[in-house]
mmCIF file of the N, C-alpha and C atoms, coordinates in Angstrom:
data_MODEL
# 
_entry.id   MODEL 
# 
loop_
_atom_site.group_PDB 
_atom_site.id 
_atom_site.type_symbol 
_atom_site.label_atom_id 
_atom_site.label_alt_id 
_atom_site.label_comp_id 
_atom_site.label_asym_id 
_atom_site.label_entity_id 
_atom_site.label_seq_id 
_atom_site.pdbx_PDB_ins_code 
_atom_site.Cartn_x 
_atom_site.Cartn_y 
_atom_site.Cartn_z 
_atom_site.occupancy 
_atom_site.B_iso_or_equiv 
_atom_site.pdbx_formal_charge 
_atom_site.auth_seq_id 
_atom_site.auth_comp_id 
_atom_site.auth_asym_id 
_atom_site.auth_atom_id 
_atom_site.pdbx_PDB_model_num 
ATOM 1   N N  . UNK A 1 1  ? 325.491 191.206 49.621 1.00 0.00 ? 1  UNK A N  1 
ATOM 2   C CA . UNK A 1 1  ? 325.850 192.564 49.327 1.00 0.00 ? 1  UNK A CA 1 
ATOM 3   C C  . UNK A 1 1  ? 324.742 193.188 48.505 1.00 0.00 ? 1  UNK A C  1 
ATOM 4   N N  . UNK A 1 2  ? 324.285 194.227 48.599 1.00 0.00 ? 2  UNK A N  1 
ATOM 5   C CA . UNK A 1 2  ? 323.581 194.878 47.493 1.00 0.00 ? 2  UNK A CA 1 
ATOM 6   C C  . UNK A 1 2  ? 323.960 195.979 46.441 1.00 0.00 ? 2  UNK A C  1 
ATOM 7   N N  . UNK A 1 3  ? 323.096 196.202 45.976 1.00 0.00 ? 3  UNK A N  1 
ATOM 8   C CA . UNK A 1 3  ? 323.819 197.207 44.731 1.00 0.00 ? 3  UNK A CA 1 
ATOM 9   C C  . UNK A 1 3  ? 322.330 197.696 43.822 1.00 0.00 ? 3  UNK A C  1 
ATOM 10  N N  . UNK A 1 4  ? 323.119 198.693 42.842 1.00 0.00 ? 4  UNK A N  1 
ATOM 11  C CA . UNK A 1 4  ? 321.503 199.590 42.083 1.00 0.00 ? 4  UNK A CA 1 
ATOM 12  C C  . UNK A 1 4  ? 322.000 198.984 40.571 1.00 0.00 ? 4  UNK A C  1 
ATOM 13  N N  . UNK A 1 5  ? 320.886 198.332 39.993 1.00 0.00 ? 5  UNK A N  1 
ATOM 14  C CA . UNK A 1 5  ? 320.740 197.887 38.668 1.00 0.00 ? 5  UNK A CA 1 
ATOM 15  C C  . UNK A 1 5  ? 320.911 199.422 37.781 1.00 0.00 ? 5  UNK A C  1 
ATOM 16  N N  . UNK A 1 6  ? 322.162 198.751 37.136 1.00 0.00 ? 6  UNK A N  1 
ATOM 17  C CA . UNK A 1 6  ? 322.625 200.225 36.149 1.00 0.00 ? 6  UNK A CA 1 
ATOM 18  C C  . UNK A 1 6  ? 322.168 199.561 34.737 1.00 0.00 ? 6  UNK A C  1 
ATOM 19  N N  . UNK A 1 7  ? 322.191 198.500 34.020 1.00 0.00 ? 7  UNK A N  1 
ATOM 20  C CA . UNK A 1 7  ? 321.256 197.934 32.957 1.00 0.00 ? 7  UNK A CA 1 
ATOM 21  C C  . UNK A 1 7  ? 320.894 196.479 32.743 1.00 0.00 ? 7  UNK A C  1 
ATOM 22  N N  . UNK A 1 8  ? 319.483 196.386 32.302 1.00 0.00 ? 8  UNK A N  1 
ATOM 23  C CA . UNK A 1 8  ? 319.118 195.015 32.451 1.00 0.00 ? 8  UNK A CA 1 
ATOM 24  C C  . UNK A 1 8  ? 318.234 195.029 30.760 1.00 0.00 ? 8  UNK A C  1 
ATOM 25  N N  . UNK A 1 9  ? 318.605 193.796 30.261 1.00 0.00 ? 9  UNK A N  1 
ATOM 26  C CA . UNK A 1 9  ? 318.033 193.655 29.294 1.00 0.00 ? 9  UNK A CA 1 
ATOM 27  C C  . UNK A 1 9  ? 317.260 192.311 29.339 1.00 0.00 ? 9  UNK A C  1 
ATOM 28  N N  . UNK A 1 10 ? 315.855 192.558 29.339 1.00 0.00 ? 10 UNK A N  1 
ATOM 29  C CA . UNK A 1 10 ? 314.524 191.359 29.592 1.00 0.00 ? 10 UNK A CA 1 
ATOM 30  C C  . UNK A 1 10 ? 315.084 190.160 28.477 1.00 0.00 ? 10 UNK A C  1 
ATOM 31  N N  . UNK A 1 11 ? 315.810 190.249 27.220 1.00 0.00 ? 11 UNK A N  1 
ATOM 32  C CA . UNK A 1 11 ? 315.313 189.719 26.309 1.00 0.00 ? 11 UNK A CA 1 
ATOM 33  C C  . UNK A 1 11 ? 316.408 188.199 26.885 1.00 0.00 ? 11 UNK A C  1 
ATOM 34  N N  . UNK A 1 12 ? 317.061 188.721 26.900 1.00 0.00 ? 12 UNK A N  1 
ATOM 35  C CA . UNK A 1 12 ? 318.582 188.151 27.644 1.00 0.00 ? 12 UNK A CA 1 
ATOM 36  C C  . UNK A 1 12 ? 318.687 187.380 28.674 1.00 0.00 ? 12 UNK A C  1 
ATOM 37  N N  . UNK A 1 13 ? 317.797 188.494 30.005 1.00 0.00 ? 13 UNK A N  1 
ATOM 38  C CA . UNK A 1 13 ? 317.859 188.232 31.249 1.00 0.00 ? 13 UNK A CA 1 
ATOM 39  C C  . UNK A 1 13 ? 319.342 188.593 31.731 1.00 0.00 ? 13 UNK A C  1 
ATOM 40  N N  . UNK A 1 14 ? 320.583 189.698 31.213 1.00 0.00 ? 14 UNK A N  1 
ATOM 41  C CA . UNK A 1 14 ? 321.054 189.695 31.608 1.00 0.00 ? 14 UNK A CA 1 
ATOM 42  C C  . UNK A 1 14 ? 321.335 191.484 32.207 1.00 0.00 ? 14 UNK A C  1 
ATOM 43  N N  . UNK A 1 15 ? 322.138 191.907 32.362 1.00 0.00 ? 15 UNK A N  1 
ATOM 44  C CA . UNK A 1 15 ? 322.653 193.051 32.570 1.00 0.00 ? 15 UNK A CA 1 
ATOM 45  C C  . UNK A 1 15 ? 323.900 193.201 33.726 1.00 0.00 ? 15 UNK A C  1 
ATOM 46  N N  . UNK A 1 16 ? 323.896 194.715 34.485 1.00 0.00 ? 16 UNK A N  1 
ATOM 47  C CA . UNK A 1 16 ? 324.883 194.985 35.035 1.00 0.00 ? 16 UNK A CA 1 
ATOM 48  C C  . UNK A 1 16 ? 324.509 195.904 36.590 1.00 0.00 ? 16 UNK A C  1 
ATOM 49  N N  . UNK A 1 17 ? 325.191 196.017 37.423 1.00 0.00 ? 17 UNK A N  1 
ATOM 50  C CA . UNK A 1 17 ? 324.865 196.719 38.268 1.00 0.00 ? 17 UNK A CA 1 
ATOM 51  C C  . UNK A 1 17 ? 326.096 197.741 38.881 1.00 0.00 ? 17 UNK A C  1 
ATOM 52  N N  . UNK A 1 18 ? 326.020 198.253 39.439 1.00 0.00 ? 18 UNK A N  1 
ATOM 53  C CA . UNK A 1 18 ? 326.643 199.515 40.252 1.00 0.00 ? 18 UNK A CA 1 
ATOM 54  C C  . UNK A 1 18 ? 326.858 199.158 41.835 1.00 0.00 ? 18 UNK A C  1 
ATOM 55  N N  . UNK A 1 19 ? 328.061 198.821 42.720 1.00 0.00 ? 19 UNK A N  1 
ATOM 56  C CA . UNK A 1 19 ? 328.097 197.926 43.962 1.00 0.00 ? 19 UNK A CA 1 
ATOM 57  C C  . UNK A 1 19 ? 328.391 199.969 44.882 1.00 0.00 ? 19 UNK A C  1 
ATOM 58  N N  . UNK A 1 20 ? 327.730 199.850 45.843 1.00 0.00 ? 20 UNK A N  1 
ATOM 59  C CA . UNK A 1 20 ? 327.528 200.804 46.669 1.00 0.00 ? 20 UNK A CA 1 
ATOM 60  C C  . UNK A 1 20 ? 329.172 201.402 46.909 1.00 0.00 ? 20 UNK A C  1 
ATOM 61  N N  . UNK A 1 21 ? 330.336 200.951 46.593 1.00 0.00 ? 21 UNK A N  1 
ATOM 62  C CA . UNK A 1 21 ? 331.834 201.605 46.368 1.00 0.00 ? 21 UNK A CA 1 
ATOM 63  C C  . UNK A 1 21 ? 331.900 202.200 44.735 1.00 0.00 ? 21 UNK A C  1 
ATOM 64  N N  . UNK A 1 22 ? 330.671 201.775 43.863 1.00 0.00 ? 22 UNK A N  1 
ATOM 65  C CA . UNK A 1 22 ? 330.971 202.312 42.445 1.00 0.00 ? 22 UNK A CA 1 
ATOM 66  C C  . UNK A 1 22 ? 331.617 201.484 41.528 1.00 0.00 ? 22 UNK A C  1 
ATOM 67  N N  . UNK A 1 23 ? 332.084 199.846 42.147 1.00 0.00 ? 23 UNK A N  1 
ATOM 68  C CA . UNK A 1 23 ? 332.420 199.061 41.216 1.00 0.00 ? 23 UNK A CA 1 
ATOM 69  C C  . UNK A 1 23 ? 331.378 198.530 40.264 1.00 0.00 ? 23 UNK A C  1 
ATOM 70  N N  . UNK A 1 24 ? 331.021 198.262 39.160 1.00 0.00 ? 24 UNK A N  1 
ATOM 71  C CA . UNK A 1 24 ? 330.257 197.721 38.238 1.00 0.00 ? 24 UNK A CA 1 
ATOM 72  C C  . UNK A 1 24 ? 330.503 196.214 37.954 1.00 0.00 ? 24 UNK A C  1 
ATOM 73  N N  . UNK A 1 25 ? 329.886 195.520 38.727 1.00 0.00 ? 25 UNK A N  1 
ATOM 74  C CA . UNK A 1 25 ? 329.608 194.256 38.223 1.00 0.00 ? 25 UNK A CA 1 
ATOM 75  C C  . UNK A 1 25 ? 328.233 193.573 36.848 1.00 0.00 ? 25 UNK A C  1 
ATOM 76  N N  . UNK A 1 26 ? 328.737 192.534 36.051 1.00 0.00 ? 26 UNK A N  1 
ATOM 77  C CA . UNK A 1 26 ? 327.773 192.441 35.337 1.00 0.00 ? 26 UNK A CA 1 
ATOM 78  C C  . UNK A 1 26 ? 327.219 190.525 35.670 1.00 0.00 ? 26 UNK A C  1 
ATOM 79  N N  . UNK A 1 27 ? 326.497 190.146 35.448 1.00 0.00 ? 27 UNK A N  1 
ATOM 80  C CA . UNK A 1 27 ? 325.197 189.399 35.721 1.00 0.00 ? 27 UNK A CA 1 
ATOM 81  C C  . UNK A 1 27 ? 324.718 188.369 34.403 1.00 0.00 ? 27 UNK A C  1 
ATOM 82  N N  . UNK A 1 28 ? 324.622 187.170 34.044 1.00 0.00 ? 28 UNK A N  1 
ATOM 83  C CA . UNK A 1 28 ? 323.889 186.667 33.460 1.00 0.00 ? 28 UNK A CA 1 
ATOM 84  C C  . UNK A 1 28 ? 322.641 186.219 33.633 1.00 0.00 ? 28 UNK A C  1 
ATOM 85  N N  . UNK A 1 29 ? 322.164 185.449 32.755 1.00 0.00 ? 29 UNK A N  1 
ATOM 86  C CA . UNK A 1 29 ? 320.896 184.532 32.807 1.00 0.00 ? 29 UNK A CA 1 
ATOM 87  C C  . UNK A 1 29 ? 320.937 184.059 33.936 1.00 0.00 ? 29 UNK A C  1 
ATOM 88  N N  . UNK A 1 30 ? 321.788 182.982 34.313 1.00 0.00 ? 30 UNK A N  1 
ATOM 89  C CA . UNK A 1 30 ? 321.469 182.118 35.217 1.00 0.00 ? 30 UNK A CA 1 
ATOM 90  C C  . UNK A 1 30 ? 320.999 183.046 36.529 1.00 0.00 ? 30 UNK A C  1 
ATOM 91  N N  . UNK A 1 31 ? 322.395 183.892 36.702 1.00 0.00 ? 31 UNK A N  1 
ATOM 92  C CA . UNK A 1 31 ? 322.618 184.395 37.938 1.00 0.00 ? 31 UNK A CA 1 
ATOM 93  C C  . UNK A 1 31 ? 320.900 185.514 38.291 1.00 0.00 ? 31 UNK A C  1 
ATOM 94  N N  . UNK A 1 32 ? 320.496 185.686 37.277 1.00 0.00 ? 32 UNK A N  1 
ATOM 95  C CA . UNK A 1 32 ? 319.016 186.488 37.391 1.00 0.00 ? 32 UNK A CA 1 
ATOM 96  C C  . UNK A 1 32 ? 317.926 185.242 37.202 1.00 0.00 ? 32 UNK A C  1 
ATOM 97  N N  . UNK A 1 33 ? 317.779 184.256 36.997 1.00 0.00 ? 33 UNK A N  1 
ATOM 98  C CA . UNK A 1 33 ? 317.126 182.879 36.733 1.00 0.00 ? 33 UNK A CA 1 
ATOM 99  C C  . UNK A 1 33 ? 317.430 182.681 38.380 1.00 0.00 ? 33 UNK A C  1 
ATOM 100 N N  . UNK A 1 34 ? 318.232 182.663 38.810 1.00 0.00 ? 34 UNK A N  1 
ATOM 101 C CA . UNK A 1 34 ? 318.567 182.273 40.450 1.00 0.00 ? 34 UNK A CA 1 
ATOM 102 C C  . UNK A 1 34 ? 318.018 182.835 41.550 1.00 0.00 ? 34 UNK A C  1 
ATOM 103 N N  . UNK A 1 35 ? 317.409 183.925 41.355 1.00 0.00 ? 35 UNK A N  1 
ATOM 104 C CA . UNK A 1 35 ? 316.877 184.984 41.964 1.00 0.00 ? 35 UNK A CA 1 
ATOM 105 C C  . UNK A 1 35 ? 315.349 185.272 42.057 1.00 0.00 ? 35 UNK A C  1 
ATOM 106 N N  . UNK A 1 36 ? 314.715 184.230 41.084 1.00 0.00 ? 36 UNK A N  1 
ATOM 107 C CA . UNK A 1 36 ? 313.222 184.453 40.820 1.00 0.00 ? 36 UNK A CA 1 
ATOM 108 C C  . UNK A 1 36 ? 312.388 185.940 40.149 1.00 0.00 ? 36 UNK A C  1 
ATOM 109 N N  . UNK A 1 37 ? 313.147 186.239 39.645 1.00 0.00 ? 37 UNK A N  1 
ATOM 110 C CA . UNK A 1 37 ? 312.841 187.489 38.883 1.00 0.00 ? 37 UNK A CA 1 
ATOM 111 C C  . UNK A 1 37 ? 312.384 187.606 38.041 1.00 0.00 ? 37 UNK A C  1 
ATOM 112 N N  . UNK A 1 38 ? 311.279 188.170 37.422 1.00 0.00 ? 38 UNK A N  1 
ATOM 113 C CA . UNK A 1 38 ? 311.153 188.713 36.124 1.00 0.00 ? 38 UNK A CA 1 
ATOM 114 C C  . UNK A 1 38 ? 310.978 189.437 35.388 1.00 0.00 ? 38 UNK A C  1 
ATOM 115 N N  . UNK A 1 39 ? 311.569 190.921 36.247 1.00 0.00 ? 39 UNK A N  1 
ATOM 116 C CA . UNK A 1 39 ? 312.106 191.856 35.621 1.00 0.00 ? 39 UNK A CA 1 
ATOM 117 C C  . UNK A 1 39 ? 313.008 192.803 36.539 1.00 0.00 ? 39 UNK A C  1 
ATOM 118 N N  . UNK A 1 40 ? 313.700 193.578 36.059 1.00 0.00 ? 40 UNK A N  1 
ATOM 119 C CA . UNK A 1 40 ? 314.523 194.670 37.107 1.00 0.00 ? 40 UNK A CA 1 
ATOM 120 C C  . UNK A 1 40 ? 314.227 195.739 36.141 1.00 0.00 ? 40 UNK A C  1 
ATOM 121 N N  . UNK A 1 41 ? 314.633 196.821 37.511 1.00 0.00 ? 41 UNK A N  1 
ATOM 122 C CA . UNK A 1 41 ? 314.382 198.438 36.429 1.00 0.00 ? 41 UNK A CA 1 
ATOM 123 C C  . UNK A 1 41 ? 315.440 199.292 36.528 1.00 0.00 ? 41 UNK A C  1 
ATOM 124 N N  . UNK A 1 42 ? 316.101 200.009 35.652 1.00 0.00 ? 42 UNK A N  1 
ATOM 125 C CA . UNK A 1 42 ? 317.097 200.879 36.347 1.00 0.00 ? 42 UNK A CA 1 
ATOM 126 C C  . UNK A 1 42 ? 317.209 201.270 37.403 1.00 0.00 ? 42 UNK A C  1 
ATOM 127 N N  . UNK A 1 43 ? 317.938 201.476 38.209 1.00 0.00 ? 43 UNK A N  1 
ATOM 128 C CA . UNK A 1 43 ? 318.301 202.070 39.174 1.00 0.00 ? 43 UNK A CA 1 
ATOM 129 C C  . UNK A 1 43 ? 317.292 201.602 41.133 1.00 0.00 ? 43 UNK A C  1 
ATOM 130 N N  . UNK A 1 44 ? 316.989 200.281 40.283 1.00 0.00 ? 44 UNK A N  1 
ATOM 131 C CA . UNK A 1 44 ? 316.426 199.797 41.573 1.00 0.00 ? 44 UNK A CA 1 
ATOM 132 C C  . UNK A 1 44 ? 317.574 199.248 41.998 1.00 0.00 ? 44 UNK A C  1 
ATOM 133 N N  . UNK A 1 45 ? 317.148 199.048 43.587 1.00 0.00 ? 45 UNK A N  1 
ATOM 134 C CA . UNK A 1 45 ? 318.050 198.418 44.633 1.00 0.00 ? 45 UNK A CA 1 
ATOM 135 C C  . UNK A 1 45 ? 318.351 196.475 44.400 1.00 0.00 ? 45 UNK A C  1 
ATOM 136 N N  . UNK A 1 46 ? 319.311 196.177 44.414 1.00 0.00 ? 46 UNK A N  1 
ATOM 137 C CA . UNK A 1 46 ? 319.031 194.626 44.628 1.00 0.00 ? 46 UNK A CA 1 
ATOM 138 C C  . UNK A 1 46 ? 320.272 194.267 45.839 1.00 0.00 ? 46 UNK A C  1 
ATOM 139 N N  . UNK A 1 47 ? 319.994 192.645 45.644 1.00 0.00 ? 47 UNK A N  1 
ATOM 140 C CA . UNK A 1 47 ? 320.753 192.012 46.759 1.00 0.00 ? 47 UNK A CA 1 
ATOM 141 C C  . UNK A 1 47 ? 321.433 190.917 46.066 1.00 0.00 ? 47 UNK A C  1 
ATOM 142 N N  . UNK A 1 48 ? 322.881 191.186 46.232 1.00 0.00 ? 48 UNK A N  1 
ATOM 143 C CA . UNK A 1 48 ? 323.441 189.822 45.088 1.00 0.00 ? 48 UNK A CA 1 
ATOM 144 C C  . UNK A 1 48 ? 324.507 188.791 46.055 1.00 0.00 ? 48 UNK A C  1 
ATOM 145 N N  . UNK A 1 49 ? 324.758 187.772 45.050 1.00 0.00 ? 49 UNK A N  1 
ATOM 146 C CA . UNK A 1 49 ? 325.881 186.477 45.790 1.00 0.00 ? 49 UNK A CA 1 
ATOM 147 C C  . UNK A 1 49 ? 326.864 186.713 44.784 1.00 0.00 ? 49 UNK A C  1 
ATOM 148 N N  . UNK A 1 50 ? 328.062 186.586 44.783 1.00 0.00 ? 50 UNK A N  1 
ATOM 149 C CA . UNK A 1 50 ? 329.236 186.230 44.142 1.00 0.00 ? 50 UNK A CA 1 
ATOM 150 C C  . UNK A 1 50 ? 330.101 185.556 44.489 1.00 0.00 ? 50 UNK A C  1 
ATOM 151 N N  . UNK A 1 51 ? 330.570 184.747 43.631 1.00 0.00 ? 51 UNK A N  1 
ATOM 152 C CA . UNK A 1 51 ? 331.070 183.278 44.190 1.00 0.00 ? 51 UNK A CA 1 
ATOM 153 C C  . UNK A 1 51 ? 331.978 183.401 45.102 1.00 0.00 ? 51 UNK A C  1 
ATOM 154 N N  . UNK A 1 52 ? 332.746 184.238 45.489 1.00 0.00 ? 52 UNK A N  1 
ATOM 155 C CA . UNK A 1 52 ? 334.088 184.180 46.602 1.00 0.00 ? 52 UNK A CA 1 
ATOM 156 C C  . UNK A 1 52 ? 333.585 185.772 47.804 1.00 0.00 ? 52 UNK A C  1 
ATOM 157 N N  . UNK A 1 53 ? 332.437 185.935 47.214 1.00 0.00 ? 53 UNK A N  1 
ATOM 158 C CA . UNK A 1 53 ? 331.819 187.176 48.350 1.00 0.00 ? 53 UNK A CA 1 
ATOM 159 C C  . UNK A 1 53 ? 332.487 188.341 48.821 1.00 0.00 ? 53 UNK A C  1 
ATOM 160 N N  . UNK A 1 54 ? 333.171 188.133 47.018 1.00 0.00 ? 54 UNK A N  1 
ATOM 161 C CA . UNK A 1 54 ? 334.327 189.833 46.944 1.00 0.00 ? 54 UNK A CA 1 
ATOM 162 C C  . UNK A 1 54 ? 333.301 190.653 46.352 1.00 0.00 ? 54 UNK A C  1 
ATOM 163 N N  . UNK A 1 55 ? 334.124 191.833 45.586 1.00 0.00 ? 55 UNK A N  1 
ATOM 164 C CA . UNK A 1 55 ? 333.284 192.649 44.820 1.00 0.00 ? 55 UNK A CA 1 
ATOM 165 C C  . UNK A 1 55 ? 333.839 191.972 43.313 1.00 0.00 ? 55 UNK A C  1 
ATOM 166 N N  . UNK A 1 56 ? 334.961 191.132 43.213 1.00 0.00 ? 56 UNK A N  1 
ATOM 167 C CA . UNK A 1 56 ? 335.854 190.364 42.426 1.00 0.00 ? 56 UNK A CA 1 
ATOM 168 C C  . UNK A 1 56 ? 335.110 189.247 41.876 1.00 0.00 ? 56 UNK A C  1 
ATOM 169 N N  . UNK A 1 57 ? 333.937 188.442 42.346 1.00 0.00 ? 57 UNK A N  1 
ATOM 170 C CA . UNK A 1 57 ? 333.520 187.327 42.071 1.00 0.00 ? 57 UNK A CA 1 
ATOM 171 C C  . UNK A 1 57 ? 332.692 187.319 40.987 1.00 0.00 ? 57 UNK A C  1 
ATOM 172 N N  . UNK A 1 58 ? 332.449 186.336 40.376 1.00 0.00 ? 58 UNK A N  1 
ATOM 173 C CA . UNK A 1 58 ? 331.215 186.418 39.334 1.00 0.00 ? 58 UNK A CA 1 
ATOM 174 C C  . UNK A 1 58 ? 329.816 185.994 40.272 1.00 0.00 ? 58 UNK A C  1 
ATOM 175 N N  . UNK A 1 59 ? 328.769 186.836 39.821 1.00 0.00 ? 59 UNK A N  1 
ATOM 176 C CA . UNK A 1 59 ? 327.377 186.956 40.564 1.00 0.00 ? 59 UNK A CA 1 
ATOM 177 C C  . UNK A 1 59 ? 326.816 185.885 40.134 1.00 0.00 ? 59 UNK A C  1 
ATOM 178 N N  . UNK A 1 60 ? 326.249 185.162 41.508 1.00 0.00 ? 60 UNK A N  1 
ATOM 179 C CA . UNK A 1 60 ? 325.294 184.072 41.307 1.00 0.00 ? 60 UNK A CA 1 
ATOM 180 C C  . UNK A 1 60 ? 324.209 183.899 41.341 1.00 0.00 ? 60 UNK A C  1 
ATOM 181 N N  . UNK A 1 61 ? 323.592 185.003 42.101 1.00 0.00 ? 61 UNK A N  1 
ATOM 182 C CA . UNK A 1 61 ? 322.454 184.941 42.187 1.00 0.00 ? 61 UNK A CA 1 
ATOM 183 C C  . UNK A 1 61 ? 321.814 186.668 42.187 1.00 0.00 ? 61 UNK A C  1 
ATOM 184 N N  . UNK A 1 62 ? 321.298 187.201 41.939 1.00 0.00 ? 62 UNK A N  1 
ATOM 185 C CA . UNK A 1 62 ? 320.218 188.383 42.140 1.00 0.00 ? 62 UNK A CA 1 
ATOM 186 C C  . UNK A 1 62 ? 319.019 188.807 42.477 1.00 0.00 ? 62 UNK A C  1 
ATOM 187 N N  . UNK A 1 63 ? 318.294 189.429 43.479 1.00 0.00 ? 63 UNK A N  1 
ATOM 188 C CA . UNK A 1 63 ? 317.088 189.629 43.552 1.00 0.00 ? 63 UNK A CA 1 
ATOM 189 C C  . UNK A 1 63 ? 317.042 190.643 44.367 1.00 0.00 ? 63 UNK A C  1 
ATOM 190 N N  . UNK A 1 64 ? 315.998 191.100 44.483 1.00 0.00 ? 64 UNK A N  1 
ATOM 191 C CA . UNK A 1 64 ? 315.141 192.298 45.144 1.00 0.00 ? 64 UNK A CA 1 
ATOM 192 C C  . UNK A 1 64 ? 315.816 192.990 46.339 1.00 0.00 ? 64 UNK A C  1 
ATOM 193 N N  . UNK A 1 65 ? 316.097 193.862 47.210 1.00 0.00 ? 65 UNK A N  1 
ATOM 194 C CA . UNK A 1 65 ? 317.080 194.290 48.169 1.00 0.00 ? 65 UNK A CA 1 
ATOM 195 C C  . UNK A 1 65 ? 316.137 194.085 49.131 1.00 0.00 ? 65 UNK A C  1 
ATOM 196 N N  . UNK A 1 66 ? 314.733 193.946 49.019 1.00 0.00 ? 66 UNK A N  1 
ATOM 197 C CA . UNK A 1 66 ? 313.733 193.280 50.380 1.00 0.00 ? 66 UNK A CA 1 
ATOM 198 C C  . UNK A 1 66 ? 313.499 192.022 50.461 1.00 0.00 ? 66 UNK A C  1 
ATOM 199 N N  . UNK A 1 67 ? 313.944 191.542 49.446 1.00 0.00 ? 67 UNK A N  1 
ATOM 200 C CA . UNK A 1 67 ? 313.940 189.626 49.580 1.00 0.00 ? 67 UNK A CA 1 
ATOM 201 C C  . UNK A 1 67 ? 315.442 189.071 50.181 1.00 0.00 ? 67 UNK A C  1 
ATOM 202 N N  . UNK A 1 68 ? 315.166 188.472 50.847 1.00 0.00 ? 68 UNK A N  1 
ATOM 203 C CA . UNK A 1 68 ? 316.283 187.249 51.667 1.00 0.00 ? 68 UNK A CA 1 
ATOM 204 C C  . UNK A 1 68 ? 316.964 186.240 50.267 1.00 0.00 ? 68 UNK A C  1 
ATOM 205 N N  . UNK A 1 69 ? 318.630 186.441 50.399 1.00 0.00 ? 69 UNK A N  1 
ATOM 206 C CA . UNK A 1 69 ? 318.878 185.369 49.832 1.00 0.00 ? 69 UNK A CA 1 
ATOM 207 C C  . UNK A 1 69 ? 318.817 184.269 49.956 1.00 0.00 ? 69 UNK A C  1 
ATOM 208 N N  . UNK A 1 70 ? 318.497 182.953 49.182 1.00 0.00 ? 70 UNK A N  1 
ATOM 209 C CA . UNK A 1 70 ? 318.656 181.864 49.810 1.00 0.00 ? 70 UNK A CA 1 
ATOM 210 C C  . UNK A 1 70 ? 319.563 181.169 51.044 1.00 0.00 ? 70 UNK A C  1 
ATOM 211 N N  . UNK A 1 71 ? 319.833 180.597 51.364 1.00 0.00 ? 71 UNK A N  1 
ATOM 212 C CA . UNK A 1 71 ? 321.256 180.000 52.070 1.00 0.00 ? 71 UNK A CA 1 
ATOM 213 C C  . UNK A 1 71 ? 321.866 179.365 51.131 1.00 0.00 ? 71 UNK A C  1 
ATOM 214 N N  . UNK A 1 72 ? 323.313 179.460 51.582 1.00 0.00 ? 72 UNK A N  1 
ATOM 215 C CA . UNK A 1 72 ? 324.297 178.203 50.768 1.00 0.00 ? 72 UNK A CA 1 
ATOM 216 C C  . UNK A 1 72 ? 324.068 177.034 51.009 1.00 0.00 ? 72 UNK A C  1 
ATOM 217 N N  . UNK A 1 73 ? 324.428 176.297 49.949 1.00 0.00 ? 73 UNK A N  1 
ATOM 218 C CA . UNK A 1 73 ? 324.274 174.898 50.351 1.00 0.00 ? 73 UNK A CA 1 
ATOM 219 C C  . UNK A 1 73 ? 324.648 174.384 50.732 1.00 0.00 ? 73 UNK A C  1 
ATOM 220 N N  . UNK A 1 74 ? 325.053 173.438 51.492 1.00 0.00 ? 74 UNK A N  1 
ATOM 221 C CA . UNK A 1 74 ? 326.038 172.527 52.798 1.00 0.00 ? 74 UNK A CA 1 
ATOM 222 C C  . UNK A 1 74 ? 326.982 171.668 51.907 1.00 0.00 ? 74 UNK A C  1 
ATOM 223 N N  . UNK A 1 75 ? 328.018 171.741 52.071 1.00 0.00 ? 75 UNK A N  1 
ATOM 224 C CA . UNK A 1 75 ? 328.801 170.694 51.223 1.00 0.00 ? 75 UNK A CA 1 
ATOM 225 C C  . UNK A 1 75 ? 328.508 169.049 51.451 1.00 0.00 ? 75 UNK A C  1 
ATOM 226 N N  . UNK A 1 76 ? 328.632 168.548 50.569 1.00 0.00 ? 76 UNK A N  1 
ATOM 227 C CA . UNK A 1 76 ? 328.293 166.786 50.936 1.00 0.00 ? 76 UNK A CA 1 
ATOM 228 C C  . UNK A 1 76 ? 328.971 166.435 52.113 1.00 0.00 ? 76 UNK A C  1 
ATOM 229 N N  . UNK A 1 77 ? 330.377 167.208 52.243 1.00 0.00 ? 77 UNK A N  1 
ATOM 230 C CA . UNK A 1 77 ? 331.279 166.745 53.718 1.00 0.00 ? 77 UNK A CA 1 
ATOM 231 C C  . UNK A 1 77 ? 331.015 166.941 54.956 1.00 0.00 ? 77 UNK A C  1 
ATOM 232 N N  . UNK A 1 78 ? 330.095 168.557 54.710 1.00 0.00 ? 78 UNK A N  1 
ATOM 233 C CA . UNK A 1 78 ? 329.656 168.842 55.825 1.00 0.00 ? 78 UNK A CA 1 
ATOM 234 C C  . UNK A 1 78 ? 328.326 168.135 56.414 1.00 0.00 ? 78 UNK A C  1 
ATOM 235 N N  . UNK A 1 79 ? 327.961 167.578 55.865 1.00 0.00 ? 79 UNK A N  1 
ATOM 236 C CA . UNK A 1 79 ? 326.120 166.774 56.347 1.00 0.00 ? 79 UNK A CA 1 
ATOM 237 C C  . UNK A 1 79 ? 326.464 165.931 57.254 1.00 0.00 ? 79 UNK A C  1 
ATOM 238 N N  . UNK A 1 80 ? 325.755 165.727 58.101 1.00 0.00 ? 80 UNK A N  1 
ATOM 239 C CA . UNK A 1 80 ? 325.876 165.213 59.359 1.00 0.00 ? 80 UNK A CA 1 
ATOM 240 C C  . UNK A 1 80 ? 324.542 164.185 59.186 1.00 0.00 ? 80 UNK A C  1 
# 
């Protein structure tokens, strides 16, 4: 899903964003550590994960709205 960075604080690595319906989700360390980032600016575009891939979930990952998210990872059950 993507969305526009409404505030990010460098010192932290954390902040919040704005989801294209106007819900406001907010973001930690990790979830911006996950993303390869090292910095966002107001009102830029990004591309995020949240754990159940609602607008409800906590964000796992964040980055750039022209970068590809990673893939999920395969569960141990699923490996073939």
């Amino acid at each position: 899903m993507q969305a526009t960075v409404k505030t990010f604080d460098p010192e932290t690595r954390t902040g919040a964003v704005y989801l294209d319906d106007g819900t406001e989700l907010a973001f930690d360390a990790n979830a911006f550590d996950a993303g390869g980032l090292r910095h966002l600016r107001l009102g830029q575009r990004v591309r995020l994960r949240t754990t159940d891939e609602t607008k409800h979930g906590r964000v796992t990952i964040i980055t750039l709205a022209t970068f590809d998210l990673p893939p999920l990872p395969v569960p141990p059950w699923e490996r073939s």
